[in-house]
PDBQT receptor file of N, H, CA, C and O in Angstrom, charges set to zero:
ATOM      1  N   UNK A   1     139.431  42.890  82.592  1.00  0.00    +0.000 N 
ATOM      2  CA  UNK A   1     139.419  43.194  84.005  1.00  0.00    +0.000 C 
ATOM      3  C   UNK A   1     140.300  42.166  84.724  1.00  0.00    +0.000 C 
ATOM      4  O   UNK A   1     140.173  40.951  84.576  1.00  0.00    +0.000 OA
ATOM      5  N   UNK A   2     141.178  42.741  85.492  1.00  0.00    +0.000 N 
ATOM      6  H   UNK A   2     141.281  43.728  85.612  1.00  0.00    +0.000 HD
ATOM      7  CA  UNK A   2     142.440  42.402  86.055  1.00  0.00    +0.000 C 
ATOM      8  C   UNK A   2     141.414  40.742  87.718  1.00  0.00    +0.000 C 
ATOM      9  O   UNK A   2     140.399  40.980  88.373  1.00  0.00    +0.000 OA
ATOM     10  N   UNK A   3     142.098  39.648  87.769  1.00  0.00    +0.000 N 
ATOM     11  H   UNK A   3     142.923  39.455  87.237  1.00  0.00    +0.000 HD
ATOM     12  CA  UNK A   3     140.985  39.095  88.838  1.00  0.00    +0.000 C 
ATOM     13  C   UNK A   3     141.363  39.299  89.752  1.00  0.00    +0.000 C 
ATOM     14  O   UNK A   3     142.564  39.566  89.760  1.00  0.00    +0.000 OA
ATOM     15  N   UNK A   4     140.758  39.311  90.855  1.00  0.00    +0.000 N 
ATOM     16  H   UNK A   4     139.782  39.095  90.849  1.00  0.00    +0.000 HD
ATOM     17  CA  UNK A   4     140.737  39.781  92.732  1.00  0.00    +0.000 C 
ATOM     18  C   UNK A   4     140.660  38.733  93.036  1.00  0.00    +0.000 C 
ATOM     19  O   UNK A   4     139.691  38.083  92.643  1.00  0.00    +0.000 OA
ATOM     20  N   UNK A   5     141.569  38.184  93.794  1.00  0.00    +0.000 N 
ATOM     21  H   UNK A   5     142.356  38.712  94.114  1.00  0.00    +0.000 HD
ATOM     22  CA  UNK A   5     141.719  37.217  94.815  1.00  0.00    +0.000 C 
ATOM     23  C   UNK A   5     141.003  37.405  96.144  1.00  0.00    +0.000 C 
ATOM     24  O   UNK A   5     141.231  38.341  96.910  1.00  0.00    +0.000 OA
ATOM     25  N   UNK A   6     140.151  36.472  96.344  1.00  0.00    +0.000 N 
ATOM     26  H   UNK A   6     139.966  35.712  95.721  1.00  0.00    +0.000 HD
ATOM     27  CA  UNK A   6     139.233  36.705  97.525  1.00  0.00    +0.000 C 
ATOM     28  C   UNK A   6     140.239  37.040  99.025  1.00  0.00    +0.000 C 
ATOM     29  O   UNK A   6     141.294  36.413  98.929  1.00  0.00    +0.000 OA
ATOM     30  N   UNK A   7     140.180  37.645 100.004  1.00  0.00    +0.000 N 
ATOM     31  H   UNK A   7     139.323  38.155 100.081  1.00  0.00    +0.000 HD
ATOM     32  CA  UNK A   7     141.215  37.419 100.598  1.00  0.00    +0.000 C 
ATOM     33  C   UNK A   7     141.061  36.606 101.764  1.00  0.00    +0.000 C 
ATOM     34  O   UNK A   7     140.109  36.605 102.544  1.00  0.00    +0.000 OA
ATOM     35  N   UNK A   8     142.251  35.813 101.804  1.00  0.00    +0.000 N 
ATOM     36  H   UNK A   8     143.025  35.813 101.170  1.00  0.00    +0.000 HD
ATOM     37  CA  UNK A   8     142.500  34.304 102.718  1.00  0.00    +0.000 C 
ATOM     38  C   UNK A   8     141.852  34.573 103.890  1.00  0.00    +0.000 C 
ATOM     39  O   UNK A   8     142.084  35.564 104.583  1.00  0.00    +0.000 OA
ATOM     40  N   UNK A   9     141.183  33.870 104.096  1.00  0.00    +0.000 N 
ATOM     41  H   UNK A   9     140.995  33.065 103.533  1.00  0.00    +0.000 HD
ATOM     42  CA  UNK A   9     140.507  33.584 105.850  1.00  0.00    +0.000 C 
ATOM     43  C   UNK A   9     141.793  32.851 106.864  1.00  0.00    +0.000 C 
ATOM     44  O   UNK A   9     142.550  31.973 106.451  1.00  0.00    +0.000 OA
ATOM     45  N   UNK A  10     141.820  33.345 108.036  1.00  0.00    +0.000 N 
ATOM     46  H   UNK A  10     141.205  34.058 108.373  1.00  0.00    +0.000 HD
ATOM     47  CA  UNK A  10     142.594  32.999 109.172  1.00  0.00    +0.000 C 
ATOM     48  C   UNK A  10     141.996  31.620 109.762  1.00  0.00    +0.000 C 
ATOM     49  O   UNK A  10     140.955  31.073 109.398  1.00  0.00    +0.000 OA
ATOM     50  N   UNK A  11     142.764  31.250 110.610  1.00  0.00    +0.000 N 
ATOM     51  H   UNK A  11     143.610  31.694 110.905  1.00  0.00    +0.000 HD
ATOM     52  CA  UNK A  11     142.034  30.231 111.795  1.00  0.00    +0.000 C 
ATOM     53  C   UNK A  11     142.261  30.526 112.765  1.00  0.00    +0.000 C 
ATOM     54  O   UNK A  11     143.374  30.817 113.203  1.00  0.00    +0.000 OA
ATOM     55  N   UNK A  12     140.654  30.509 113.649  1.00  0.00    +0.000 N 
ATOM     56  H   UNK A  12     139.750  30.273 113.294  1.00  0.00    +0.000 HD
ATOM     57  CA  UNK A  12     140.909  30.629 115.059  1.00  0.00    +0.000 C 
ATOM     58  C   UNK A  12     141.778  29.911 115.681  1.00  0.00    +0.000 C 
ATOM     59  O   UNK A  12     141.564  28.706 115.552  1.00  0.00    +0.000 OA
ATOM     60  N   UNK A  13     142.853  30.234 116.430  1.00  0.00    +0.000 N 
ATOM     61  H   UNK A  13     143.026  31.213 116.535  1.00  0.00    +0.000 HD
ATOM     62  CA  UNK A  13     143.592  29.399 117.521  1.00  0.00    +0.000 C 
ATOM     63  C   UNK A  13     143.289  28.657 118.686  1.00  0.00    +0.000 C 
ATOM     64  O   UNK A  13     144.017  28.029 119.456  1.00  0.00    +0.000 OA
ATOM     65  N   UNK A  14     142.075  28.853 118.661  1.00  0.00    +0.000 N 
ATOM     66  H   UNK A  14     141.484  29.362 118.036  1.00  0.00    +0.000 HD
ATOM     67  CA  UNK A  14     141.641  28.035 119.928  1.00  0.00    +0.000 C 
ATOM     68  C   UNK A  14     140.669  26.918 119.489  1.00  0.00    +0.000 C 
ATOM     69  O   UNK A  14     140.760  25.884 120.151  1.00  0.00    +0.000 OA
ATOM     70  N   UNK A  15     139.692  26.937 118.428  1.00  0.00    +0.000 N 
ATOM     71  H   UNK A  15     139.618  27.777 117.891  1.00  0.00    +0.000 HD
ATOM     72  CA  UNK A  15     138.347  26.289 117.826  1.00  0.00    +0.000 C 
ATOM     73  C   UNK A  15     139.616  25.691 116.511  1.00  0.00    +0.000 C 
ATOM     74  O   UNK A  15     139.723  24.466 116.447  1.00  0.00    +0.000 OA
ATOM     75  N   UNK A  16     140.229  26.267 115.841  1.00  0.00    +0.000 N 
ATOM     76  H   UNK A  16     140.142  27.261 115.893  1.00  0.00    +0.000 HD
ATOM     77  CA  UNK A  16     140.870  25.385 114.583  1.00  0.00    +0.000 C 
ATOM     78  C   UNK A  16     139.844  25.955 113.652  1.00  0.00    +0.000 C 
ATOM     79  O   UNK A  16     139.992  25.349 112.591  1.00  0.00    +0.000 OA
ATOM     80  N   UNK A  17     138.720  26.966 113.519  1.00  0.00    +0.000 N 
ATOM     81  H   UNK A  17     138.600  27.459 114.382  1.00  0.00    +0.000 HD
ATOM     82  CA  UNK A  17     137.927  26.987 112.849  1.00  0.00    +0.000 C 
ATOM     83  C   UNK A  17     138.249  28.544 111.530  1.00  0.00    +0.000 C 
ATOM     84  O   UNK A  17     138.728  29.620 111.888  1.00  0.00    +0.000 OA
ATOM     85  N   UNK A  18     137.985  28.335 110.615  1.00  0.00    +0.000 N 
ATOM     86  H   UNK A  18     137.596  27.461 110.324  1.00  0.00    +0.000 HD
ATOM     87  CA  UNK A  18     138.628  29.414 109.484  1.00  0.00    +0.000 C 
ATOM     88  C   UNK A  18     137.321  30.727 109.431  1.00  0.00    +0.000 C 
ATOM     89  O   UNK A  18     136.117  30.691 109.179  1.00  0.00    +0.000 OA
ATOM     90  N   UNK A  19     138.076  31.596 109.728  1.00  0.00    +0.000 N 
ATOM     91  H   UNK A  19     139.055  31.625 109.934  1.00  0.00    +0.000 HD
ATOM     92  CA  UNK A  19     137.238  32.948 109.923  1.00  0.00    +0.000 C 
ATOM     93  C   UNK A  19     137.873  34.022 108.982  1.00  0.00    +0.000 C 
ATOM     94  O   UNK A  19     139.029  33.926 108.571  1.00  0.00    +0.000 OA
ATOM     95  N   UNK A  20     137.191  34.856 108.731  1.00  0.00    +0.000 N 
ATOM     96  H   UNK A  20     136.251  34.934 109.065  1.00  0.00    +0.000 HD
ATOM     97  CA  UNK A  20     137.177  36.021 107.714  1.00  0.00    +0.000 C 
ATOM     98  C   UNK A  20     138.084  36.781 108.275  1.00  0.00    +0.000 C 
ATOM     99  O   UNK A  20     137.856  36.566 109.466  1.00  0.00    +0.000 OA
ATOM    100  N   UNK A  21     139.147  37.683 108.229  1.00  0.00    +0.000 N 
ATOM    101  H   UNK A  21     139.333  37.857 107.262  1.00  0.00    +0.000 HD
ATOM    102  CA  UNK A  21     139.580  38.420 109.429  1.00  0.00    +0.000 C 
ATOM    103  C   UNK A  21     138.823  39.840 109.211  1.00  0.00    +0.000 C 
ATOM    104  O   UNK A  21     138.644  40.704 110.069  1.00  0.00    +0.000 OA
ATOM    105  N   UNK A  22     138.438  39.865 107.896  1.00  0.00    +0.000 N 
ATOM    106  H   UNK A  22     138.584  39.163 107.199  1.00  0.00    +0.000 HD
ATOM    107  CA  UNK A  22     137.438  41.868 108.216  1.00  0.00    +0.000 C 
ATOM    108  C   UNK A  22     136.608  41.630 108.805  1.00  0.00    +0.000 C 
ATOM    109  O   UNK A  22     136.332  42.381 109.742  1.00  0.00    +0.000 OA
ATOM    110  N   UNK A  23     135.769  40.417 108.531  1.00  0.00    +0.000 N 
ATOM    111  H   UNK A  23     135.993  39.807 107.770  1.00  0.00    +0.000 HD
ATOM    112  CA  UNK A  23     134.802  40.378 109.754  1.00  0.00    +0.000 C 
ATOM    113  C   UNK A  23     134.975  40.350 111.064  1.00  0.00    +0.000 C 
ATOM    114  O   UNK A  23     134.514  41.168 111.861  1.00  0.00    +0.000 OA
ATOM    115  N   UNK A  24     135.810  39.173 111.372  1.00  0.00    +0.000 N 
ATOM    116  H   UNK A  24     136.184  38.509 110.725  1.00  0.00    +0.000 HD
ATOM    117  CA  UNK A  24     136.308  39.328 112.538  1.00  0.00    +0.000 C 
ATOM    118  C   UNK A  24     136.886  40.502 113.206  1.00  0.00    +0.000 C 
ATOM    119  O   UNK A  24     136.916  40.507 114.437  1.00  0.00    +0.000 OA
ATOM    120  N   UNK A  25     137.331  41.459 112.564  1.00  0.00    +0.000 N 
ATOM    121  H   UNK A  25     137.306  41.455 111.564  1.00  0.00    +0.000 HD
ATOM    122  CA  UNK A  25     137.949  43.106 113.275  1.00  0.00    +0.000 C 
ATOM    123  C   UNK A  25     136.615  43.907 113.264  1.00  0.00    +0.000 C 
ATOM    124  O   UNK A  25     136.335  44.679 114.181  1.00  0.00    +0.000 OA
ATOM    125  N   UNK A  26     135.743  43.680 112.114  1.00  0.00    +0.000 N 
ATOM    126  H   UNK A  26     135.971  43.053 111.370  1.00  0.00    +0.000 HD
ATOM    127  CA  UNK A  26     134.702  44.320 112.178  1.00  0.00    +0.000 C 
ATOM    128  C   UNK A  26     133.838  44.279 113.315  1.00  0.00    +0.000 C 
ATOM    129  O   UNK A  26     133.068  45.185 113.635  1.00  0.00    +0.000 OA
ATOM    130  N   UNK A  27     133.996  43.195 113.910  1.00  0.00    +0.000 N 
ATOM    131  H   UNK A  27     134.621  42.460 113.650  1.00  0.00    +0.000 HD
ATOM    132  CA  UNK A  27     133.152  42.275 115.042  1.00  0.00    +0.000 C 
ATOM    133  C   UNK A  27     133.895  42.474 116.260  1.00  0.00    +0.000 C 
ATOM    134  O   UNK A  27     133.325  42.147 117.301  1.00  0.00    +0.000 OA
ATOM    135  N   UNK A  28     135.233  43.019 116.336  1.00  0.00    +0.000 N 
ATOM    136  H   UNK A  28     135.696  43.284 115.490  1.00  0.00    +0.000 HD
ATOM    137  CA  UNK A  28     135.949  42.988 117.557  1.00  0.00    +0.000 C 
ATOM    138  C   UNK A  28     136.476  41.711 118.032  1.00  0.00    +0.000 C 
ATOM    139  O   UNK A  28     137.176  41.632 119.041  1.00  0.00    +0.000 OA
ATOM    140  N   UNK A  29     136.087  40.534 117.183  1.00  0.00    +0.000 N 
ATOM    141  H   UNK A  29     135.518  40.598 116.363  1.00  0.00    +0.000 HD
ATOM    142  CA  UNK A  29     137.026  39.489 117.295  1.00  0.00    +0.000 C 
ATOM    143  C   UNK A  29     138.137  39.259 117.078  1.00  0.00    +0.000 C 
ATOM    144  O   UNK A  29     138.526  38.341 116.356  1.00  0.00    +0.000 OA
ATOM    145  N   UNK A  30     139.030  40.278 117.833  1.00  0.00    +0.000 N 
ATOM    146  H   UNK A  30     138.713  41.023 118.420  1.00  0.00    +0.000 HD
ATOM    147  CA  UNK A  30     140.400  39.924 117.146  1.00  0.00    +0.000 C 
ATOM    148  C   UNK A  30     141.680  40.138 118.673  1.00  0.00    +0.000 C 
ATOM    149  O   UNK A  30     141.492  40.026 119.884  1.00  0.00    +0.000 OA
ATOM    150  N   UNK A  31     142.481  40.353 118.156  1.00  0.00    +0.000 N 
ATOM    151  H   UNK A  31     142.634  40.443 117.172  1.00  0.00    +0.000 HD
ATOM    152  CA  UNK A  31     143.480  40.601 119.827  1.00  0.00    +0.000 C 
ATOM    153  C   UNK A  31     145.160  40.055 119.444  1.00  0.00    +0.000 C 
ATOM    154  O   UNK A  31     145.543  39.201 118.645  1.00  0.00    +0.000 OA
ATOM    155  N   UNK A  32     145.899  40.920 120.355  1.00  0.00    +0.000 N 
ATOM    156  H   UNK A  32     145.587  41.613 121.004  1.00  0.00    +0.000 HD
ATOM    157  CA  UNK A  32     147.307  40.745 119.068  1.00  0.00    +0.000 C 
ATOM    158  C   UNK A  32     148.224  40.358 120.813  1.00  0.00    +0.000 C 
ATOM    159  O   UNK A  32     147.902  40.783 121.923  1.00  0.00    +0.000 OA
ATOM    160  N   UNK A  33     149.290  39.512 120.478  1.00  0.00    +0.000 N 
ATOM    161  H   UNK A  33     149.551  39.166 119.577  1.00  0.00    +0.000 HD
ATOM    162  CA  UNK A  33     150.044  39.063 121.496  1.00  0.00    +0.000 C 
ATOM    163  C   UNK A  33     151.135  38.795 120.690  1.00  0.00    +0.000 C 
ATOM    164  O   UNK A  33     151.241  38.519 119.495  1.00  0.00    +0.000 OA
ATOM    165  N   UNK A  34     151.897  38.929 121.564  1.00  0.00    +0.000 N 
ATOM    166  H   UNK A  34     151.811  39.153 122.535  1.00  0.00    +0.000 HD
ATOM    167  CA  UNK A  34     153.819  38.955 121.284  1.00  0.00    +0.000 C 
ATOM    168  C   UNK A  34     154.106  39.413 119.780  1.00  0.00    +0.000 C 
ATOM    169  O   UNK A  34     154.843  38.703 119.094  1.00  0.00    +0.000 OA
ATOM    170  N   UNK A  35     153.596  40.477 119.291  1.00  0.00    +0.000 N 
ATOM    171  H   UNK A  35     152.998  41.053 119.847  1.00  0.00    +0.000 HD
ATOM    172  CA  UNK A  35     153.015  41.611 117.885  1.00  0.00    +0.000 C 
ATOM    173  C   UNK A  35     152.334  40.440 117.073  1.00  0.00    +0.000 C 
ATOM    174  O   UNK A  35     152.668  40.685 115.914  1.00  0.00    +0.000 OA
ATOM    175  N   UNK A  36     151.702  39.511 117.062  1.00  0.00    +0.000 N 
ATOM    176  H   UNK A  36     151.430  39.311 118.003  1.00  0.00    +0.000 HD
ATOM    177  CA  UNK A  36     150.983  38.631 116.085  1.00  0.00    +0.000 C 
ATOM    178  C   UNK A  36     149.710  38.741 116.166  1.00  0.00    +0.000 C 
ATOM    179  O   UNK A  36     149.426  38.359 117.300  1.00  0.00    +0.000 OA
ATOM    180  N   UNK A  37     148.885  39.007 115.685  1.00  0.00    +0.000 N 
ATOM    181  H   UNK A  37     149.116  39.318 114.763  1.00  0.00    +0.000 HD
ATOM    182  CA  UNK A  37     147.560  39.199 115.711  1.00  0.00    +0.000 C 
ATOM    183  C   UNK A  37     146.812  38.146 115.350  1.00  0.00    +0.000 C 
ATOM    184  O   UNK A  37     147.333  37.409 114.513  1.00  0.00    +0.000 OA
ATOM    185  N   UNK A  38     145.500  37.795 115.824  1.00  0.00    +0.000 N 
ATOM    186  H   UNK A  38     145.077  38.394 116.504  1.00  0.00    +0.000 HD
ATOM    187  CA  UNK A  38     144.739  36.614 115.700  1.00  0.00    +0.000 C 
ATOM    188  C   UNK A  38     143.338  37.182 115.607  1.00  0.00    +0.000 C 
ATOM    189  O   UNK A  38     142.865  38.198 116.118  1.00  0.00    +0.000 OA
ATOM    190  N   UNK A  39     142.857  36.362 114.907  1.00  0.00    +0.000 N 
ATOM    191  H   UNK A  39     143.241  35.537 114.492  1.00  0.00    +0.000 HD
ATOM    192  CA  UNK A  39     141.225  36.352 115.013  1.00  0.00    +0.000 C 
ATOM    193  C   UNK A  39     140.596  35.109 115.532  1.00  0.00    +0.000 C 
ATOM    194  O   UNK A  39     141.117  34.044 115.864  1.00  0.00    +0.000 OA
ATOM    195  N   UNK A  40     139.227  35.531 115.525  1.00  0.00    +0.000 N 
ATOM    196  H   UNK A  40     138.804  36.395 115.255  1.00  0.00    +0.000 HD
ATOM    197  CA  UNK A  40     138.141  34.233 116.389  1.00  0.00    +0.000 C 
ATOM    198  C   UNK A  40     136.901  34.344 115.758  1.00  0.00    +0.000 C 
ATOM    199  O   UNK A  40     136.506  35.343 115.157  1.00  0.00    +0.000 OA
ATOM    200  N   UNK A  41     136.378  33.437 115.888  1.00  0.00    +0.000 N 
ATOM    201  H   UNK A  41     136.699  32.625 116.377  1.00  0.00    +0.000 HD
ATOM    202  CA  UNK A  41     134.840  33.097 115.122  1.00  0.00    +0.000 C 
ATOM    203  C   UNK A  41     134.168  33.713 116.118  1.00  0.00    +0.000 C 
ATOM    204  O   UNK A  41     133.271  34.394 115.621  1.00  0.00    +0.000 OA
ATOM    205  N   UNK A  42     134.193  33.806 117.598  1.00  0.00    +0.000 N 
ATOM    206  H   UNK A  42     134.921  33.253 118.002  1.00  0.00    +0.000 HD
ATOM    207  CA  UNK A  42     133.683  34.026 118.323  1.00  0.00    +0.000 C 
ATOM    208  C   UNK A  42     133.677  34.688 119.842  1.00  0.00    +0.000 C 
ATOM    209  O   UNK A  42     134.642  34.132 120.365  1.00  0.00    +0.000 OA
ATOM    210  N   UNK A  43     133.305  35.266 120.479  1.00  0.00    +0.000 N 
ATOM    211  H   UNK A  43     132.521  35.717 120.054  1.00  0.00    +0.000 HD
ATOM    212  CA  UNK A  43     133.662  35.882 121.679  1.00  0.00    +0.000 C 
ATOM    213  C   UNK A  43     133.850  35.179 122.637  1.00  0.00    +0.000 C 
ATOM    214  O   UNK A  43     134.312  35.764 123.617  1.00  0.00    +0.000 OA
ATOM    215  N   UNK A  44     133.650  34.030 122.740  1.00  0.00    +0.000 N 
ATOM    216  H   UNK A  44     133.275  33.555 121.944  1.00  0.00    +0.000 HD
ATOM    217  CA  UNK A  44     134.122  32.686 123.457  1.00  0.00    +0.000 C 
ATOM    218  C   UNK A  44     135.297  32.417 123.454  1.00  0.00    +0.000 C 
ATOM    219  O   UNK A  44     136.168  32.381 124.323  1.00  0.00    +0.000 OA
ATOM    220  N   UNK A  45     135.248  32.138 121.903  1.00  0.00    +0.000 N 
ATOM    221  H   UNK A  45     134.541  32.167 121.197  1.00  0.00    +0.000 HD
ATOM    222  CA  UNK A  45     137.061  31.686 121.842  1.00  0.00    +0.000 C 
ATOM    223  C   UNK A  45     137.801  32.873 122.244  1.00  0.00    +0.000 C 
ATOM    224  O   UNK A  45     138.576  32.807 123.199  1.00  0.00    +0.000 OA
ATOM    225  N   UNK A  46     137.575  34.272 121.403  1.00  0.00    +0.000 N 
ATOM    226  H   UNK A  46     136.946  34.326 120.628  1.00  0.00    +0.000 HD
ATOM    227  CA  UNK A  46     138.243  35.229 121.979  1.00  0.00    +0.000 C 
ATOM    228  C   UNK A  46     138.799  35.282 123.452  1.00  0.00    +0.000 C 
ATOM    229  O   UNK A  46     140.006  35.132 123.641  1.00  0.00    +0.000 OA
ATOM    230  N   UNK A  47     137.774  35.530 124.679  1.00  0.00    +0.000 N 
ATOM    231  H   UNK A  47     136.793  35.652 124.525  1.00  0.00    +0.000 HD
ATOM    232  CA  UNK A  47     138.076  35.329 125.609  1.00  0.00    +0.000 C 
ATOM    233  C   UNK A  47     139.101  33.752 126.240  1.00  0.00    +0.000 C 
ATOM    234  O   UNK A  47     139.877  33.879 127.187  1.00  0.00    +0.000 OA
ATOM    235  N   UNK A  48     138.977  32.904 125.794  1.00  0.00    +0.000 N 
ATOM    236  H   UNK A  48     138.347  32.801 125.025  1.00  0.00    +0.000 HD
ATOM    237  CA  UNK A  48     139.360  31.499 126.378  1.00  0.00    +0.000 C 
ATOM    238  C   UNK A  48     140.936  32.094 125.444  1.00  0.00    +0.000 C 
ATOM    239  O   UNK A  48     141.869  32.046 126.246  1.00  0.00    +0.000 OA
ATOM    240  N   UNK A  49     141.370  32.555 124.182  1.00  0.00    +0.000 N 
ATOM    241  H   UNK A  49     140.612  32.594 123.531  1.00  0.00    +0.000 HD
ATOM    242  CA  UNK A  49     142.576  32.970 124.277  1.00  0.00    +0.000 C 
ATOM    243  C   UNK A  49     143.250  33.934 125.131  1.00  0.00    +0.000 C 
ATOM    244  O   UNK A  49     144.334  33.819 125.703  1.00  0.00    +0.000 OA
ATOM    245  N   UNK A  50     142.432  34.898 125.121  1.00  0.00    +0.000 N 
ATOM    246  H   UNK A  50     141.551  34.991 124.655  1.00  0.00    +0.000 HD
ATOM    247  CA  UNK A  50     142.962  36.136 126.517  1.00  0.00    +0.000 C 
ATOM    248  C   UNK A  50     143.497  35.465 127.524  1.00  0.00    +0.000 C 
ATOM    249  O   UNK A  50     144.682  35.458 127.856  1.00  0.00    +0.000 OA
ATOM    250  N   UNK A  51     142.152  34.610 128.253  1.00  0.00    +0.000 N 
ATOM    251  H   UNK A  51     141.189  34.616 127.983  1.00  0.00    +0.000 HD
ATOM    252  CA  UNK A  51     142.619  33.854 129.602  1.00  0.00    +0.000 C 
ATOM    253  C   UNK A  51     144.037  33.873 129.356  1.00  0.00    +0.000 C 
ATOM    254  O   UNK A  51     144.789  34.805 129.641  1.00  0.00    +0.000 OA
ATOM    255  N   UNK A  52     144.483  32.350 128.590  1.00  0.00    +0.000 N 
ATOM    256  H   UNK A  52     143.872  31.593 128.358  1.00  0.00    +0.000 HD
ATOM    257  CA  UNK A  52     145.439  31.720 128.604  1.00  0.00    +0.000 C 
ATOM    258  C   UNK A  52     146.090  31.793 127.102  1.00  0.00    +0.000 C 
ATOM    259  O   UNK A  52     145.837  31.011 126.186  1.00  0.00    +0.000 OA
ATOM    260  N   UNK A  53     146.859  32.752 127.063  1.00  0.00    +0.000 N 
ATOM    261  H   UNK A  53     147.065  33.387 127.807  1.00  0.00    +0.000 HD
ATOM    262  CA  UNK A  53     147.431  32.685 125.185  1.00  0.00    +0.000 C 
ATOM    263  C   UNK A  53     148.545  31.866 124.953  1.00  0.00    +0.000 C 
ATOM    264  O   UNK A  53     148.769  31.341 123.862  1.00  0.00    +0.000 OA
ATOM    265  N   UNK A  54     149.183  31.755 125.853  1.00  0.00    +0.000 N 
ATOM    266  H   UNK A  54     149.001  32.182 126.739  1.00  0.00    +0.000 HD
ATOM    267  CA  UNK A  54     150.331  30.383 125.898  1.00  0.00    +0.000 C 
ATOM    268  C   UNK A  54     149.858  29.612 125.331  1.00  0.00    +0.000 C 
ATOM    269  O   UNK A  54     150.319  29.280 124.239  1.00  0.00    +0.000 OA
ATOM    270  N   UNK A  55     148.566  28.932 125.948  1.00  0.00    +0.000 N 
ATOM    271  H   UNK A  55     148.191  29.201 126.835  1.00  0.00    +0.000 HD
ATOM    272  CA  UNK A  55     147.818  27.619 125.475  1.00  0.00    +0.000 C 
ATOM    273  C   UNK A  55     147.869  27.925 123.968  1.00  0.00    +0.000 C 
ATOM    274  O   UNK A  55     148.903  27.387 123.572  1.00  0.00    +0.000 OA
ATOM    275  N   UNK A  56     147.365  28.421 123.120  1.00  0.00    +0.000 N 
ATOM    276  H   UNK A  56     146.525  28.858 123.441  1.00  0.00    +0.000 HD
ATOM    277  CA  UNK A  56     146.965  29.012 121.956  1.00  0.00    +0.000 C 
ATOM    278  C   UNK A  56     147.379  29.315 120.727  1.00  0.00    +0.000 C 
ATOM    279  O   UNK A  56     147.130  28.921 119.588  1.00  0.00    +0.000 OA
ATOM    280  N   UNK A  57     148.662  30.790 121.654  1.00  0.00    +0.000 N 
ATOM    281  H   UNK A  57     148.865  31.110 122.579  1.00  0.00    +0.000 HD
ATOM    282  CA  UNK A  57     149.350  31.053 120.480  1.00  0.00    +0.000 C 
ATOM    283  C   UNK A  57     150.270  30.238 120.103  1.00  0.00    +0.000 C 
ATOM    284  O   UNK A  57     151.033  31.175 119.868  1.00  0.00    +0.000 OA
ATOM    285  N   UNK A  58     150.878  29.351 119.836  1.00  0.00    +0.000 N 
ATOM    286  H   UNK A  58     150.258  28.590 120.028  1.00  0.00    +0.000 HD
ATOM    287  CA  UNK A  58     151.543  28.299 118.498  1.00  0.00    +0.000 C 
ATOM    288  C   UNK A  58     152.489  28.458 119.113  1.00  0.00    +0.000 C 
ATOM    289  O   UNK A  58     153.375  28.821 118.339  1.00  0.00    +0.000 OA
ATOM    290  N   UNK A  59     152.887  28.388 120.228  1.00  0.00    +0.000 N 
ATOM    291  H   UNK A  59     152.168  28.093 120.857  1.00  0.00    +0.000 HD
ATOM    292  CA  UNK A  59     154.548  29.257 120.966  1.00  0.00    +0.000 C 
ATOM    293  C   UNK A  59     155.298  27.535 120.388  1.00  0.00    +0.000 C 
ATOM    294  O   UNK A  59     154.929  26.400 120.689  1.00  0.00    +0.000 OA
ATOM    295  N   UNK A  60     156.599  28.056 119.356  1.00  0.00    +0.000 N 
ATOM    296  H   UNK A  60     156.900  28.978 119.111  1.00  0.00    +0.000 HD
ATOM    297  CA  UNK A  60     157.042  26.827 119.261  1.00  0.00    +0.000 C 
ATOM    298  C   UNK A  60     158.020  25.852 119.958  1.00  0.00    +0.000 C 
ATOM    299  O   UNK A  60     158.720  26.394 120.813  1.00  0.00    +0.000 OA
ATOM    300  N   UNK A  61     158.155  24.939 119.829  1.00  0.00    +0.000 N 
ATOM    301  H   UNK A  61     157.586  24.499 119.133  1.00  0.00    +0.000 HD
ATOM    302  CA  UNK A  61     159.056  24.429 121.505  1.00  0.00    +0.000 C 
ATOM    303  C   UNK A  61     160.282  24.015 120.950  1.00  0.00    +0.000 C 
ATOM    304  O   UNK A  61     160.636  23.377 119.959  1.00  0.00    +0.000 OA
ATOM    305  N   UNK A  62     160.843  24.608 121.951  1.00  0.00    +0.000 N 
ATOM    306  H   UNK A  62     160.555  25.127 122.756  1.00  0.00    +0.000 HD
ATOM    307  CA  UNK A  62     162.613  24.223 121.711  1.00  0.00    +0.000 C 
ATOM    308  C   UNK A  62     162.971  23.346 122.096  1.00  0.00    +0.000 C 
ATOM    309  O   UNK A  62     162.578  23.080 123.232  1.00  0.00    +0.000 OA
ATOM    310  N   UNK A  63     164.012  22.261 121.357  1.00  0.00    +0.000 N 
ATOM    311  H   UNK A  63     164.332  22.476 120.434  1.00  0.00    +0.000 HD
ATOM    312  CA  UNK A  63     164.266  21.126 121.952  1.00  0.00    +0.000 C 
ATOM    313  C   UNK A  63     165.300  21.291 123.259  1.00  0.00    +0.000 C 
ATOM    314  O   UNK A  63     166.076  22.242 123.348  1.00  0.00    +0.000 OA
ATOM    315  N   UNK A  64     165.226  20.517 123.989  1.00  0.00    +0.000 N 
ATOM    316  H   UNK A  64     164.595  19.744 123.917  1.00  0.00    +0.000 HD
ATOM    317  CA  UNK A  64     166.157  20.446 125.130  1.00  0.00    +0.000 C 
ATOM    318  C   UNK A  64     167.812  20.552 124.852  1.00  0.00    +0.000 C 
ATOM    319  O   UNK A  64     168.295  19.978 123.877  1.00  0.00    +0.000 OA
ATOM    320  N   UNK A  65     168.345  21.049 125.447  1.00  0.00    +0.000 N 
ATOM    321  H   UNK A  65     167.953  21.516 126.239  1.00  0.00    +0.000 HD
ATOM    322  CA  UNK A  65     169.745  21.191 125.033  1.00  0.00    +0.000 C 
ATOM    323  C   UNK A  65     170.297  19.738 126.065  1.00  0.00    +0.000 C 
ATOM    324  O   UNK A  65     171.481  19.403 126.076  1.00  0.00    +0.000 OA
TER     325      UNK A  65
């Protein structure tokens, strides 16, 4: 029998904390911005990314010209 790789848990973007993502979609913890999709441990964090996803999503910074 061929082995199954468990599949990789995400991290919330706001908590730093590693979540399941089926659960998390299962749960409605999830929400997609600039096409990247994210999950959350929780409906807290969920919301506190909505608010403000700038804060959050990983937007990477360009150096100054």
């Amino acid at each position: 029998m061929p082995y199954e790789a468990e599949p990789m848990d995400e991290v919330d973007p706001v908590c730093k904390m590693e979540v399941d993502p089926e659960q998390a979609h299962d749960l409605g913890l999830e929400t997609e911005h600039g096409g990247i999709r994210y999950v959350f441990c929780s409906k807290a964090c969920r919301a506190a990314f909505v608010a403000e996803p700038a804060r959050y999503a990983g937007v990477e910074e360009r150096p100054a010209l």
